[in-house]
C-alpha positions in Angstrom: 101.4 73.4 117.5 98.5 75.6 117.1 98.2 77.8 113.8 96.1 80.7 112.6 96.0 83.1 109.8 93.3 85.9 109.5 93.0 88.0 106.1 92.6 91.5 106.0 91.8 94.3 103.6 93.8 97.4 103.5 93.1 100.2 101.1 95.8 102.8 100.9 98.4 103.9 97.9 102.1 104.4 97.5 104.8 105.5 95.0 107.6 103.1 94.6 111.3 104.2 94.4 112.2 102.2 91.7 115.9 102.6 89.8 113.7 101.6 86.4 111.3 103.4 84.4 107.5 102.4 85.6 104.2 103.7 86.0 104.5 102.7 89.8 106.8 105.6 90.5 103.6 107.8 90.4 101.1 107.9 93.1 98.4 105.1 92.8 96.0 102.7 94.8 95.4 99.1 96.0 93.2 97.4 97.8 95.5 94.7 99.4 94.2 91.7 101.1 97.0 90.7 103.3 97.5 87.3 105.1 98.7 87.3 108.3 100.1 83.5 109.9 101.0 82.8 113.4 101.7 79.8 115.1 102.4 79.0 119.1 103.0 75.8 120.6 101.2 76.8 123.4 98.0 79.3 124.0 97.6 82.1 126.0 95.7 82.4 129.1 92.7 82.9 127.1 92.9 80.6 124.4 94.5 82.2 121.8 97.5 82.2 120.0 96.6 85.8 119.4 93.4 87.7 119.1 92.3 88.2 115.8 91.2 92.4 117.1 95.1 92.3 118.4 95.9 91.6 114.5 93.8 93.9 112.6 95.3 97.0 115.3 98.1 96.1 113.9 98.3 95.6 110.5 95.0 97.2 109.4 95.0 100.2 111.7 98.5 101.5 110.7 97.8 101.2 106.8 94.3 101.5 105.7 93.4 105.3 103.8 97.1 105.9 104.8 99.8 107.0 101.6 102.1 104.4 102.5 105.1 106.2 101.9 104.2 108.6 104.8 103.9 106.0 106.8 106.4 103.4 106.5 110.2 104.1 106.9 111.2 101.6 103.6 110.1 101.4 99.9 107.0 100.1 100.4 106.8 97.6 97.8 104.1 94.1 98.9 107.4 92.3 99.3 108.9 94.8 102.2 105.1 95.3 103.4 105.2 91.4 103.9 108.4 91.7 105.8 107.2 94.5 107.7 104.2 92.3 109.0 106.3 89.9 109.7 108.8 91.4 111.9 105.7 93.6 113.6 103.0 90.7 114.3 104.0 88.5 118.1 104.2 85.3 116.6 104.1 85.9 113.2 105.6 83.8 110.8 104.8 84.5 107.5 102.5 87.0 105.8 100.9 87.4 102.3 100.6 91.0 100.5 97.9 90.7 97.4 97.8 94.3 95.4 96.0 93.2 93.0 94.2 89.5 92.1 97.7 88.4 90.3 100.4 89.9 92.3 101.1 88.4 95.7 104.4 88.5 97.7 104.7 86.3 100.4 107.8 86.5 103.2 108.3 83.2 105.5 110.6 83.5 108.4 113.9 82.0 107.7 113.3 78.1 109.0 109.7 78.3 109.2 107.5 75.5 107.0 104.8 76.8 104.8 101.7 75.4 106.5 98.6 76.7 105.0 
């Protein structure tokens, strides 16, 4: 099995729909550094399990200087931005969403092991 994960900065900001009282609810910014796993038991005809340009089209390229909410179709908190990568990136199995330096969420494919 052949594993890979490439981190990449996204700058953007979001409101959050929340059914609670919190400063989030209001327009603010992150610099997220998301982490982005994959895993093929094979390569690709050149080497790869994916290219790590391939990636950063499309996680960084839809989000970066973006307002989230404009474009993402869900409440987009880290957890259902992790999801999101998840169910966007071929051979993706598990992505990490860091908003700030203590607040990570992390989504794993049902059945897949945590490798890194």
């Amino acid at each position: 099995m052949y594993y890979l994960k490439k981190t990449i900065e996204v700058a953007g900001c979001h409101h959050l729909d929340l059914t609670y009282s919190s400063k989030c609810t209001g327009l603010h910014g992150h610099n997220w550094l998301i982490t982005v796993y994959c895993k093929a038991k094979e390569l690709d005809a050149n080497g790869m399990v994916i290219d790590f340009a391939r990636l950063k089209e499309l996680v960084k390229e839809p989000l970066d200087h973006k307002n989230l909410n404009d474009v993402l179709d869900f409440n987009p908190t880290a957890e259902n931005i992790a999801r999101w990568i998840v169910d966007r990136v071929p051979l993706c199995y598990r992505a990490d969403v860091q908003e700030s330096l203590n607040n990570t969420a992390v989504y794993i494919k049902d059945g897949e092991a945590d490798i890194f």
